[in-house]
C-alpha positions as CSV (number, residue, x, y, z in Angstrom):
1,X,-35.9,-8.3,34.1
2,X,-33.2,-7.0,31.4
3,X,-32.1,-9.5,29.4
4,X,-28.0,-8.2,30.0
5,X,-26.2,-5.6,32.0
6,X,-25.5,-2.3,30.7
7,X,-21.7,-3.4,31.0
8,X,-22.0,-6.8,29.1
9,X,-23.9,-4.7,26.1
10,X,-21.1,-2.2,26.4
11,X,-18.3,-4.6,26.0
12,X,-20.1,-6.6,23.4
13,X,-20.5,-3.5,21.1
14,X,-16.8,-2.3,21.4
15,X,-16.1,-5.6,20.7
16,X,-17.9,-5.5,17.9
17,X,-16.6,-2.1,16.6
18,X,-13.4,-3.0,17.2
19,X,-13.4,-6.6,15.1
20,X,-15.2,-4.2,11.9
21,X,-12.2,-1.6,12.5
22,X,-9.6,-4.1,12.3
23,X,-11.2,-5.2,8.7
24,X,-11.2,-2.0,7.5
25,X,-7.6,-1.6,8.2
26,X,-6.4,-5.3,6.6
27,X,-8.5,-4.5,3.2
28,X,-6.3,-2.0,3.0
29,X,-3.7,-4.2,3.2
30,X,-5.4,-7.2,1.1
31,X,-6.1,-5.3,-1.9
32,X,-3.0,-4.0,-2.4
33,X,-0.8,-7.1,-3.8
34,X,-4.3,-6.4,-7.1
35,X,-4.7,-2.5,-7.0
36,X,-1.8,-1.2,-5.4
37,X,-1.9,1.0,-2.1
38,X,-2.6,4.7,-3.0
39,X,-5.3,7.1,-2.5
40,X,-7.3,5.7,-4.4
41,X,-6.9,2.1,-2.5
42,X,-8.1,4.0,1.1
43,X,-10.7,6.0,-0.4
44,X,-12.6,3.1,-1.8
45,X,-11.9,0.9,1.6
46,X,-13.3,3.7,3.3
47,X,-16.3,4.4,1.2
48,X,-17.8,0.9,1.2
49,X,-16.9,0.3,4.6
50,X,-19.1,3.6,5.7
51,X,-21.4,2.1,3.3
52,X,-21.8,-1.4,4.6
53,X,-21.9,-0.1,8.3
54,X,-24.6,2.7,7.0
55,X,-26.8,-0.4,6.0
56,X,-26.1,-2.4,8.7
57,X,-27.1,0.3,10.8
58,X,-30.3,0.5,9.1
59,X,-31.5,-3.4,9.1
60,X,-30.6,-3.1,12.2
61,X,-32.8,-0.5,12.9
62,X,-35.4,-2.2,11.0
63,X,-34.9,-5.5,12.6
64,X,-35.0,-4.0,16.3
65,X,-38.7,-2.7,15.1
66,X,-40.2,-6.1,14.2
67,X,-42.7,-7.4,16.4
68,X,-41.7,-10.4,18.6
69,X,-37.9,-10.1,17.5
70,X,-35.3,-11.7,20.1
71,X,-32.5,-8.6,19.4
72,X,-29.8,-10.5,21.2
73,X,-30.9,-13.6,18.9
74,X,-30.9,-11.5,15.9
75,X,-27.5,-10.1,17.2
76,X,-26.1,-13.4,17.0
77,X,-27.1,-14.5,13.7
78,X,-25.6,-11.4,12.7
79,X,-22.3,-11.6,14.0
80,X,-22.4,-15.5,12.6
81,X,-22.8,-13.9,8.8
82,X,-20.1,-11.4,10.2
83,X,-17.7,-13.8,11.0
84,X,-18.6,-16.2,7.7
85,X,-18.3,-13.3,5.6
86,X,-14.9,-12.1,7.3
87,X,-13.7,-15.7,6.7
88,X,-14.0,-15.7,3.1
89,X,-13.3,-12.2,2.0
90,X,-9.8,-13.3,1.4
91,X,-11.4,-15.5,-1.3
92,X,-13.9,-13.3,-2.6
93,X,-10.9,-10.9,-3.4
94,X,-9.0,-13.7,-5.0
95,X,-12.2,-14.4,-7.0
96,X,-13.4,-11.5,-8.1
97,X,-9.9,-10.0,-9.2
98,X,-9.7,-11.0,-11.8
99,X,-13.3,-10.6,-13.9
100,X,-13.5,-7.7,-11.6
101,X,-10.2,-5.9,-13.2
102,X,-11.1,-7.1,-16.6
103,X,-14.5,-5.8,-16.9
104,X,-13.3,-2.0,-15.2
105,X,-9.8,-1.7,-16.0
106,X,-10.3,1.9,-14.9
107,X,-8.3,1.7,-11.9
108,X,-10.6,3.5,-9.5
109,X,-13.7,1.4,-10.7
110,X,-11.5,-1.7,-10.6
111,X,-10.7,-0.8,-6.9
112,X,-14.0,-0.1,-5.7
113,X,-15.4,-2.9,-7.7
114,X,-13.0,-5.5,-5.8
115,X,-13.5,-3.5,-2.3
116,X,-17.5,-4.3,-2.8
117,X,-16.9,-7.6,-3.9
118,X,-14.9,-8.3,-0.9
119,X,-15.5,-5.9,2.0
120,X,-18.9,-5.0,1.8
121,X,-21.2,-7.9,3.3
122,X,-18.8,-8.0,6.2
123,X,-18.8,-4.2,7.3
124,X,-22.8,-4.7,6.8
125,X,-23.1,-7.4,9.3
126,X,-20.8,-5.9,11.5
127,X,-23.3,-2.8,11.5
128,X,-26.2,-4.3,12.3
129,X,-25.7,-4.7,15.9
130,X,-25.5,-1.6,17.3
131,X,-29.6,-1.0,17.1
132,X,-30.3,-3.9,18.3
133,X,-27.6,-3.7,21.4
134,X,-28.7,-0.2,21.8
135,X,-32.6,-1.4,22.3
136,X,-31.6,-4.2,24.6
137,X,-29.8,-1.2,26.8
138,X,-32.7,1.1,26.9
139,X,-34.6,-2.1,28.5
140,X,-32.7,-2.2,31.4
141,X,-32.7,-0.2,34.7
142,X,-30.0,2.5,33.6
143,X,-31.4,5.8,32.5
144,X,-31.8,6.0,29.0
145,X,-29.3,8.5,28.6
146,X,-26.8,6.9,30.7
147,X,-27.5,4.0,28.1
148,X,-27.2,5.6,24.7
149,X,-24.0,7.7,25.7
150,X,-22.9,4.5,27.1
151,X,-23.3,2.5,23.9
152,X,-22.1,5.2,21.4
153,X,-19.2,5.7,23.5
154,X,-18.1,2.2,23.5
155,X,-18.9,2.1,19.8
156,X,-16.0,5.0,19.4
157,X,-13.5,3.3,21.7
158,X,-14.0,0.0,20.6
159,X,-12.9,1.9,16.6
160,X,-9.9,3.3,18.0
161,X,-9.0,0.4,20.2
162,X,-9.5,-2.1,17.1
163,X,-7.7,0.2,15.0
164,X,-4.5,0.5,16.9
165,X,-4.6,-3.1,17.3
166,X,-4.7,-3.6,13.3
167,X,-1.8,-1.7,12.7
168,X,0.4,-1.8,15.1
169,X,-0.1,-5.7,16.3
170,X,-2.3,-8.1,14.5
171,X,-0.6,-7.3,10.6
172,X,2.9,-6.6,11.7
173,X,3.1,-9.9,13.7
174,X,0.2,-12.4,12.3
175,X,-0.4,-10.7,9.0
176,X,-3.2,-10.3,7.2
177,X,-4.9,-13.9,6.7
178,X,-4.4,-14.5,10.5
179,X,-5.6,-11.7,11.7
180,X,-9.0,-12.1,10.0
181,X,-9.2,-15.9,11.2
182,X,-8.6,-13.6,14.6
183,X,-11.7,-11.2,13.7
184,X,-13.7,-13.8,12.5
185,X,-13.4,-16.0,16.4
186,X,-14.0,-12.8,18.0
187,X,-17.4,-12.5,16.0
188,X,-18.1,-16.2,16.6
189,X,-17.4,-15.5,20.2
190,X,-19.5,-12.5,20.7
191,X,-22.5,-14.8,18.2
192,X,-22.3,-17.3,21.1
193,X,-23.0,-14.8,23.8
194,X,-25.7,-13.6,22.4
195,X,-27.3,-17.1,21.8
196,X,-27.1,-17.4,25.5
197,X,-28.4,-14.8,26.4
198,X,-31.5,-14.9,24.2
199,X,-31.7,-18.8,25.6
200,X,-31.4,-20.4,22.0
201,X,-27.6,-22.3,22.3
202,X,-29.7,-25.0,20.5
203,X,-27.9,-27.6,18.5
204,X,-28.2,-25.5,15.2
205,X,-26.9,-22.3,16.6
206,X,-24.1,-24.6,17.9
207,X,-23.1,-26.4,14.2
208,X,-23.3,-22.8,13.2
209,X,-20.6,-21.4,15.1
210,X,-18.5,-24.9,15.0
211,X,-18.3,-25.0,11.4
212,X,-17.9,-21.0,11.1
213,X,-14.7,-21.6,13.2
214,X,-13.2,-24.4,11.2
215,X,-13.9,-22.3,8.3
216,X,-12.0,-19.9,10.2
217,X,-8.6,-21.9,10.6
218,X,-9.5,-23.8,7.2
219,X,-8.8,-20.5,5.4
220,X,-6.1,-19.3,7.6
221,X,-3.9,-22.3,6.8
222,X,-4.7,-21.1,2.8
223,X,-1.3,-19.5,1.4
224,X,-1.6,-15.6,0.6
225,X,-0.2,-13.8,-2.1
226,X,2.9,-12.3,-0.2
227,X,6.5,-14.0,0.4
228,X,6.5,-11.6,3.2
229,X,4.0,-9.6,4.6
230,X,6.1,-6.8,6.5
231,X,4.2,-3.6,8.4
232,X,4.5,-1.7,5.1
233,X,4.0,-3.9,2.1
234,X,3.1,-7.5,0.8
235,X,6.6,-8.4,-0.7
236,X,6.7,-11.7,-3.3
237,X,10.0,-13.3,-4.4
238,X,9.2,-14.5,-8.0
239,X,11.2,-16.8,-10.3
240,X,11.2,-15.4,-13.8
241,X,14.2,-17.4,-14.8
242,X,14.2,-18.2,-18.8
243,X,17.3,-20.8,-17.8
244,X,17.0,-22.7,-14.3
245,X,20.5,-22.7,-14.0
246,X,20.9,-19.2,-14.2
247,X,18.7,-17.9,-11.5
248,X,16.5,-14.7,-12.2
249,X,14.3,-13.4,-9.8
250,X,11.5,-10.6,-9.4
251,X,10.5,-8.6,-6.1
252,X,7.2,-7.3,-6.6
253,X,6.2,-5.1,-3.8
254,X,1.9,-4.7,-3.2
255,X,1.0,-5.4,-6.9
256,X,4.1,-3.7,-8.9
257,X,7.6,-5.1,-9.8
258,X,10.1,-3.1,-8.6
259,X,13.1,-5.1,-9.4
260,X,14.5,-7.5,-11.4
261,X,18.0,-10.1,-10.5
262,X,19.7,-12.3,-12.3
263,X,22.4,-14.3,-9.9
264,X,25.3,-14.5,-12.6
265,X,24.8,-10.7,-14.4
266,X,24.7,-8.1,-10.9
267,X,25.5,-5.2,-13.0
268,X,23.0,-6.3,-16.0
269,X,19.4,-4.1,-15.4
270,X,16.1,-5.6,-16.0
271,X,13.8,-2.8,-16.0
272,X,14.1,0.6,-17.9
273,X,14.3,3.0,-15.1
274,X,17.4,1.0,-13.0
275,X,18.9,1.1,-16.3
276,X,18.8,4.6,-16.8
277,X,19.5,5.6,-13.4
278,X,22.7,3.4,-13.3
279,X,24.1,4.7,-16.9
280,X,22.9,8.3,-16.1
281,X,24.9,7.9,-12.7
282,X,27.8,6.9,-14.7
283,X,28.0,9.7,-17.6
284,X,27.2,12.4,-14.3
285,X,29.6,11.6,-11.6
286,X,33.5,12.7,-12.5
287,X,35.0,10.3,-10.0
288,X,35.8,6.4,-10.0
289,X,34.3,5.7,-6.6
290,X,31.1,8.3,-6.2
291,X,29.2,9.1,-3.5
292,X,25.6,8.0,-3.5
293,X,22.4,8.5,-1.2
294,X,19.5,6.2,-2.7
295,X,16.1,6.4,-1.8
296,X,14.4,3.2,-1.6
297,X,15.7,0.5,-2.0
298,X,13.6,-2.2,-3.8
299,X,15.3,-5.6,-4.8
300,X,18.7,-3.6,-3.9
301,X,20.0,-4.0,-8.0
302,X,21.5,-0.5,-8.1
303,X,23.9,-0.9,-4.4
304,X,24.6,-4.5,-5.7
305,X,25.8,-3.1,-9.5
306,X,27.6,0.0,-7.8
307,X,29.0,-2.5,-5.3
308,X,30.1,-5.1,-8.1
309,X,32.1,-1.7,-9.8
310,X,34.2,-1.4,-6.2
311,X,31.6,1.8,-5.6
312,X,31.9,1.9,-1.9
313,X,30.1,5.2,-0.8
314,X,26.4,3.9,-1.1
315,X,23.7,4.8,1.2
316,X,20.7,3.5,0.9
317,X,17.2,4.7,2.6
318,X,14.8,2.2,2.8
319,X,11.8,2.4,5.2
320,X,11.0,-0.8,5.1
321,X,14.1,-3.6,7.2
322,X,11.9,-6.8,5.5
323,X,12.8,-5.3,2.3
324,X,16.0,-5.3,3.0
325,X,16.3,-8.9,4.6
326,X,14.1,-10.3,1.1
327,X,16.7,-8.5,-1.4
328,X,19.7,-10.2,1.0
329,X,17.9,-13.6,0.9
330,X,16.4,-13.7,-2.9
331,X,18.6,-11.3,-4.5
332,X,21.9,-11.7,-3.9
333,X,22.7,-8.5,-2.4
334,X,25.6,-8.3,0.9
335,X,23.8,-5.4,2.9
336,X,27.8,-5.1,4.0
337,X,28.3,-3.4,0.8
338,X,26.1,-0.4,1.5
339,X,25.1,1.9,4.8
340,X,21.3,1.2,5.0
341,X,19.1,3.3,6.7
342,X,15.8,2.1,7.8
343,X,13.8,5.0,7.8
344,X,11.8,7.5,5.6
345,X,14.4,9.2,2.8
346,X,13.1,12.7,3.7
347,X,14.0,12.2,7.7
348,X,17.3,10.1,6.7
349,X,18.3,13.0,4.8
350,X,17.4,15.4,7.1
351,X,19.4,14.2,10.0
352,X,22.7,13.4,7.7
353,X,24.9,16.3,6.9
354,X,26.3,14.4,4.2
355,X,27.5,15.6,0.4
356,X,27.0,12.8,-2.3
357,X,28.2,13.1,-5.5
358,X,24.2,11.6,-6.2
359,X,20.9,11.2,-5.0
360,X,19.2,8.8,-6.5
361,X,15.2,8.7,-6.6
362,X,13.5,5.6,-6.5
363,X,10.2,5.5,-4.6
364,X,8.0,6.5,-7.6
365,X,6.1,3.8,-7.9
366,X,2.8,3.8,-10.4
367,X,-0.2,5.8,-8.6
368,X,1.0,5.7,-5.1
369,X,3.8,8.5,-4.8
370,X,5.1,9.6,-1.8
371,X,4.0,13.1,-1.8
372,X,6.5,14.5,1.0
373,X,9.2,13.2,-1.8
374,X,8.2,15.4,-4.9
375,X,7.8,18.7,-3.7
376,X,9.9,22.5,-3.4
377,X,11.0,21.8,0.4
378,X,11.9,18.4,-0.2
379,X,14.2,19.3,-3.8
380,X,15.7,21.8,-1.9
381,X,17.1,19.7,1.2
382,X,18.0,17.5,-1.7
383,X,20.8,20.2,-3.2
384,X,22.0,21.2,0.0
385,X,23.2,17.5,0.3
386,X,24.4,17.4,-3.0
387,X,28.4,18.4,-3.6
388,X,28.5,21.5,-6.7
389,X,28.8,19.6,-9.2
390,X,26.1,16.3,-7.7
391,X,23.3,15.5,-9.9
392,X,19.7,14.3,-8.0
393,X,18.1,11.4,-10.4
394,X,14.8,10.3,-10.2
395,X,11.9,8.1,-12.0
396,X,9.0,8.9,-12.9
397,X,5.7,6.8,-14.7
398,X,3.2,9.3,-16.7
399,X,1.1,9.2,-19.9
400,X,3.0,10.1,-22.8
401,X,0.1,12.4,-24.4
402,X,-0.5,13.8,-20.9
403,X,2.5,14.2,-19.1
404,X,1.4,16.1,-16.1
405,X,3.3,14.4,-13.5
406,X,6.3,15.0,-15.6
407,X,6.3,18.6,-16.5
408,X,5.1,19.1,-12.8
409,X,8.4,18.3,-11.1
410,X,10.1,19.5,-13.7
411,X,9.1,22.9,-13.3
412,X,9.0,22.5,-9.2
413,X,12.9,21.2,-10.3
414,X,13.8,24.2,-12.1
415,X,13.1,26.4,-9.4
416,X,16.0,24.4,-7.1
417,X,18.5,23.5,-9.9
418,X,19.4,25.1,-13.2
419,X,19.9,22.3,-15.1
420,X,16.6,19.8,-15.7
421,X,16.6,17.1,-18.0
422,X,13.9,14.5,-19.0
423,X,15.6,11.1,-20.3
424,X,13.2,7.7,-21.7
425,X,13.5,5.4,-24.5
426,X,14.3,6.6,-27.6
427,X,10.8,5.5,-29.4
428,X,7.7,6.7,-30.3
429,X,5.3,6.0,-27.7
430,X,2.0,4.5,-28.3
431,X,-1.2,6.5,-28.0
432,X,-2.1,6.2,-24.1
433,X,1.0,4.6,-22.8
434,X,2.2,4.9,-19.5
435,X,5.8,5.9,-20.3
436,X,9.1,5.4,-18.1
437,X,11.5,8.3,-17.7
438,X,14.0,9.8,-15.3
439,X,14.8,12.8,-14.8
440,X,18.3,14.4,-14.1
441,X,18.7,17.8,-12.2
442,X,21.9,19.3,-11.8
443,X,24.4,22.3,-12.6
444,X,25.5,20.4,-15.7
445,X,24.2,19.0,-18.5
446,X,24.9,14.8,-19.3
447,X,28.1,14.6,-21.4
448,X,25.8,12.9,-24.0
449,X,22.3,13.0,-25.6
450,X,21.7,9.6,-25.8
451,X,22.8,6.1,-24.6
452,X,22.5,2.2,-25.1
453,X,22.6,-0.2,-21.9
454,X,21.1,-3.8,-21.6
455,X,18.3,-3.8,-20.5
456,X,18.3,-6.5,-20.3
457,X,18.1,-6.0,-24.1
458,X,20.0,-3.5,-25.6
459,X,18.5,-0.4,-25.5
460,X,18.8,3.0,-26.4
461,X,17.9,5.9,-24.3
462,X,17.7,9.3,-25.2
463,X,16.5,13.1,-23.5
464,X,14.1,15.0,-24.7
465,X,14.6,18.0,-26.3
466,X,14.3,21.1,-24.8
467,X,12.0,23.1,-26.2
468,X,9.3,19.9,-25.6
469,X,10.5,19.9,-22.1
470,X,9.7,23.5,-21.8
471,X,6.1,23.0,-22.9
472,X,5.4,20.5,-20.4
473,X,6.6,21.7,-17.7
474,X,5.0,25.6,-18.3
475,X,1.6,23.3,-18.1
476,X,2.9,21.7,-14.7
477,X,1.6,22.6,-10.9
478,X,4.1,23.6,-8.4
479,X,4.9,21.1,-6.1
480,X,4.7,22.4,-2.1
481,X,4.6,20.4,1.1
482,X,0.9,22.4,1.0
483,X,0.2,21.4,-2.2
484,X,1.2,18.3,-4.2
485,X,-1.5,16.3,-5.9
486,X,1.1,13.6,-7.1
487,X,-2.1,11.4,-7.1
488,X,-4.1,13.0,-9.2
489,X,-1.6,13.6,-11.9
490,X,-0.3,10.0,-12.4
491,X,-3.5,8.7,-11.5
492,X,-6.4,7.6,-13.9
493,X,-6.9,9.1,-16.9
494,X,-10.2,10.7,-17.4
């Protein structure tokens, strides 16, 4: 007598697949308030998940050929390390962060080091199932083919189900922490079944899956790292305030500032490249109350400085409405002060036949660029929305003895406008660093070579000479929608 229908194995594996699928998706997710989210960030996710279902898949193998093995007892003990591993990867990433980003501070060895430490055990629990369902199915009175295609398919759909699930309902509306307490009942769930059905819900199996389930809603009442977790990116409202009656806060989106606020000093910046941008828009626009199209919109300092000048014409694109709501809550910006669109720059822009005296740039963000947002097509629906005389501004992060991101754009730039310039601190940069610039495109040059903002300290920003600039960018790629590995060349350094 089988020990299960065909149906109950089938359901019990996509099930299965789908729970692992769903994990895969929220590492993502979870490692990016360390590492980031970039290329890098999936690559590694990916890798160790193949990895930990590739092992799985052999004990399970393994395990299925062991004389006088129960497989749907061995099933559930699996799914039980499953669902105590899923439990606490949240805190194996918070423990390993940081010896693991000390000791590799490579970021693609720090990424896959902390995607091991925290991802690994449960993809190779979640693997070894399969085998062992797929032997219980060959048991029974279907034909054996009927069985495998049966399993593998339910395998596939229960990835795609488990998938769509993890990004379009479980992080959006329970975020990231929930959603694993979610996985992790679904794995105790499918553990008890297969007790049952091996005849061994003894009282051991039973503490098991009791305390595996408190564990469960033990660590989803833990706080996470994120203010708000939105379907984009794990947003934190920090107070940096040197003075607690003069309020100055910090939105650091995934694991990067991208903003700085002080309550009392709207048009004061805090970081180097809204300081720049704002000045550069000053010394390029010819009229009081300028035009603007911005894209991205961070902790919303530039619309709330333009705003605080009686600039009036400010659209912002920002894809993401909970950074929006966060900048109106913790930063003290009035989203009445500036048209916001809630969608990606390149289809905002696209669909508005709107001249701006400037398009600003602001979505370059450490190693994960928007690719669609640095390339030929994309520079050139940039001009035709620029008036004759606009300017298009953006920022940019590369190595200052490297500069390959840099001379990239600036010779894809060149190609769309005739006027390219490269503006950063005026210093000498240290070997290695990770330098800061913007870069203005136009018809004209800037009325001045160099200028000194707070920022919040005063500082002096200058642009780099021309005949440097020239180098650079003769070493640069061309930047297509077909081609544009933005990645690569503001990623690691070899």
């Amino acid at each position: 007598m089988p020990i299960a229908p065909l149906w109950l194995l089938v359901a019990l594996q996509a099930t299965v697949s789908a729970a692992s699928m769903v994990v895969e998706i929220v590492a993502g997710r979870m490692l990016a308030p360390y590492v980031g989210m970039s290329l890098y960030t999936w690559t590694s996710v990916i890798a160790v998940v193949l990895a930990g279902f590739s092992a799985g898949h052999w004990w399970g193998g393994r395990l299925a050929d062991r004389p006088g093995i129960n497989p749907m007892s061995a099933t559930g003990w699996a799914l039980a390390a499953a669902a105590a591993t899923t439990a606490l990867a949240g805190v194996a990433l918070r423990v390993s962060a940081g010896p693991v980003l000390t000791a590799f501070p490579q970021p693609v060895w720090g990424i896959t080091g902390l995607t091991l430490a925290a991802f690994f055990l449960p993809s190779l629990f979640a693997g070894i199932p399969a085998p062992l369902l797929t032997q219980v199915s060959l048991a029974g009175p279907s034909r054996q083919g009927q069985a495998l295609g049966a399993m593998f398919a339910s395998g596939a759909i229960g990835a795609i189900l488990g998938t769509l699930l993890a990004g379009f309902v479980f992080i959006s509306w329970l975020g990231s922490v929930w959603t694993l307490a979610i996985v992790t009942l679904a794995y105790i769930a499918g553990a008890t079944l297969c007790f049952w059905l091996a005849k061994q819900l003894r009282a051991m199996q039973s503490v098991t899956l009791l305390g595996l389930a408190a564990l469960a809603i033990a660590t989803s009442l833990s706080p996470g790292p994120c203010t708000v977790e939105s379907r984009y990116f794990c947003l934190q409202s920090v107070d940096v305030s040197a003075d607690t009656s003069r309020p100055t806060r910090a939105m650091v989106i995934d694991h990067l500032v991208h903003g700085i606020s002080a309550e009392d000093a709207p048009e004061v910046m805090f970081t180097d490249h809204t300081a720049m941008l704002d000045a550069l828009t000053q010394l390029r626009t010819q009229t009081a109350d300028p035009s603007s199209f911005l894209i991205g919109g961070g902790n919303y300092a530039l619309p709330r400085a333009f705003a605080e000048r009686g600039i009036t014409k400010t659209t912002v694109a920002e894809i993401d409405p909970a950074v929006t709501a966060l900048a109106a809550r913790d930063f003290w910006f009035d989203p009445e002060t500036a048209h916001i669109l809630h969608q990606d720059a390149r289809r905002a822009l696209l669909g508005d036949q709107t001249r701006y005296d400037v398009i600003i740039g602001d979505a370059f963000t450490d190693t994960a660029v928007p690719q669609h947002l640095v390339t030929r097509e994309f520079f050139d629906l940039v001009q035709s929305r620029l008036l004759p005389d606009g300017s298009y501004l953006m920022n940019v992060v590369d190595y200052a003895d490297r500069m390959q991101a840099v001379g990239s754009l600036v010779r894809t730039l060149r190609e769309v406008f005739p006027v390219v310039e490269v503006w950063t601190e005026a210093r000498r940069p240290e070997p290695g660093e990770r330098v800061v610039m913007v870069i203005a495109a136009g018809t004209a040059e800037t009325r001045r070579n160099s200028f000194t903002v707070p920022a919040p300290e005063r500082t002096t920003f200058a642009v780099l000479g021309a005949g440097f600039v020239d180098q650079i960018a003769a070493a640069g790629v061309y930047l297509t929608d077909d081609y544009a590995p933005i990645d690569r060349l503001v990623g690691p350094r070899d």
